[in-house]
N, C-alpha and C positions, 0 to 999 in steps of 0.2 A: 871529631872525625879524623881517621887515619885511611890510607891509603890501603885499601884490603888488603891486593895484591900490585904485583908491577902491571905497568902500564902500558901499550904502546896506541900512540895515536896516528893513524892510515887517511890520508890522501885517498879517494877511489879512485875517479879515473885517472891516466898513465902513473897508475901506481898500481892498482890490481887490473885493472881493463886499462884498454887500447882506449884514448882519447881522440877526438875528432873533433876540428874548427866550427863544424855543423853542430855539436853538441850530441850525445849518448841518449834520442829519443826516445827507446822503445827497448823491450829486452833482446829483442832479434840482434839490435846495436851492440850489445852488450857484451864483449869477449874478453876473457883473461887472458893476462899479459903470462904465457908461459913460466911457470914455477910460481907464481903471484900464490893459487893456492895452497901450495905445498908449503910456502914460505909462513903463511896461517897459519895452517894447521901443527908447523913447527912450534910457533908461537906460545901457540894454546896447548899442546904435549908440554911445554918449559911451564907450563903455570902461568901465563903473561893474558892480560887482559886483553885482549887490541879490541879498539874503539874504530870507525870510521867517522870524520869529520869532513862535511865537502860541501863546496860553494855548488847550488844545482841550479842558478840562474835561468837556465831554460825556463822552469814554470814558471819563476816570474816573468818571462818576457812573451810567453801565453806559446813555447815550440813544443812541449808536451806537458799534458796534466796529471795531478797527484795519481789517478790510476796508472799511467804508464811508470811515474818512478814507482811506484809502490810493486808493478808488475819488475820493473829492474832489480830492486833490491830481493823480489822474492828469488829471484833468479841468483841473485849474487851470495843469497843465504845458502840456498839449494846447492852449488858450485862449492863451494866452501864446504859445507856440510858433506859431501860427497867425497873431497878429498879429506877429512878426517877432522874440521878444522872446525872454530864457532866463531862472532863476534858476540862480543859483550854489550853493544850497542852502534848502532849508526844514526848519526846527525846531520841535517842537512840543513842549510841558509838555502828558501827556498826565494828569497829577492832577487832584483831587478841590480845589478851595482848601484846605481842613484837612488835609491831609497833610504841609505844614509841607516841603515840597522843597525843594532851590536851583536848582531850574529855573522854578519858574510867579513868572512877570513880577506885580513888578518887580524878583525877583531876577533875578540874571546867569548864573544856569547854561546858559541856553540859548546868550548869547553867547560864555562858557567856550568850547565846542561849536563854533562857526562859529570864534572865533581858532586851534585846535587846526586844523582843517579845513583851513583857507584862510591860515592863516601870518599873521593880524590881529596884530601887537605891542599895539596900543593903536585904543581906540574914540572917545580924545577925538578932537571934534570932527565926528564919524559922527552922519550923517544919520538920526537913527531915529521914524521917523513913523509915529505911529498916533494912535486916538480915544479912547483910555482911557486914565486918571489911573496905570493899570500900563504902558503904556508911556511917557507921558514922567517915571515913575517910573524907569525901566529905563534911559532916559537920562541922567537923573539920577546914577543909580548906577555909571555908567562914564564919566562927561565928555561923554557922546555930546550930537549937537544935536538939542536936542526938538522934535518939526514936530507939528502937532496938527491934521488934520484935522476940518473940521465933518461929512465924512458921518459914515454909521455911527453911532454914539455920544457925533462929536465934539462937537455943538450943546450937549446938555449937559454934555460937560466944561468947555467954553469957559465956559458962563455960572460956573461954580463955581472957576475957575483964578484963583490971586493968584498968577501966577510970569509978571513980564512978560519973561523970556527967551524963554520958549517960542512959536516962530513958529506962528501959525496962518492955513490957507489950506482951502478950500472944499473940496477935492479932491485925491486924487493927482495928476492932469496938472496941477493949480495949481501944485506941489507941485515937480513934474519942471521946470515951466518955469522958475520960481525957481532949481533948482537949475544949470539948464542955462546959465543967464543968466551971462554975462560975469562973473566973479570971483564968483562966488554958492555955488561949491561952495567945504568946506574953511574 
């Protein structure tokens, strides 16, 4: 197994949508973080796989069910889809945090999942950006490169982080640009 193409691994909420303490219930909830989809569909014009990997504990905690995310992701494909852009796949940890799984980030079951799929041998050096301390855990736990967004949730992870590997930028299209940039991917 080789690595088709490049990779990048997406954080959803405050990473493409606005996140919220209450939890992203219903697609009504569901808004893109301005440039979130341009930054996509940049993505996907480079040849770059982008995956979505996201902790969605809500359904395990019984705040919304597999129809409403199944109705959110439809929404989040549609949005995507409309600015020029695709995913390659979305994964979800649909657990409770205490149910002690190897899927909810910062374990790796979810990226298990996307290398089975899409033929990934290895994640070092994969791009895996988001705002919580589970996902530049989750990059951590695979070699991946940690990008740390300040939306969402990331202001205060940044202010708490002692790991000066970990890249951090304002935004996903911060994010894409860096990536896009002459020898910046990889």
């Amino acid at each position: 197994m080789t690595l088709r193409k490049k990779l990048v691994v997406l954080d959803r909420d405050g990473v493409i949508n606005f996140d919220s303490d209450d939890y992203i219930k219903s697609a009504d909830e569901w808004q893109p973080i301005p440039g979130s989809l341009d930054a996509i569909a940049r993505l996907a014009d480079a040849g770059l796989d982008v995956v979505v990997v996201s902790n969605q504990s809500g359904l395990g905690r019984g705040l919304f069910d597999q129809a409403d995310l199944d109705a959110i992701s439809a929404k989040m494909h549609a949005a995507i889809a409309a600015a020029g852009g695709c995913l390659a796949g979305v994964y979800y940890c649909p657990h409770a945090p205490d149910v002690g799984c190897s899927c909810r980030k910062p374990e790796p079951g979810l990226l298990h999942r996307v290398a089975r799929d899409l033929g990934v041998e290895s994640f070092t050096g994969v791009p895996i950006v988001g705002d919580k301390p589970s996902d530049l855990g989750l990059a951590r736990a695979v070699g991946g490169r940690a990008i740390l967004v300040r939306s969402g949730k990331g202001m205060t992870t940044a202010a708490t982080l002692d790991d000066e590997a970990v890249e951090i930028y304002d935004d996903l299209a911060a994010v894409v640009d860096a990536l896009l940039d002459v020898g910046h991917y990889g």
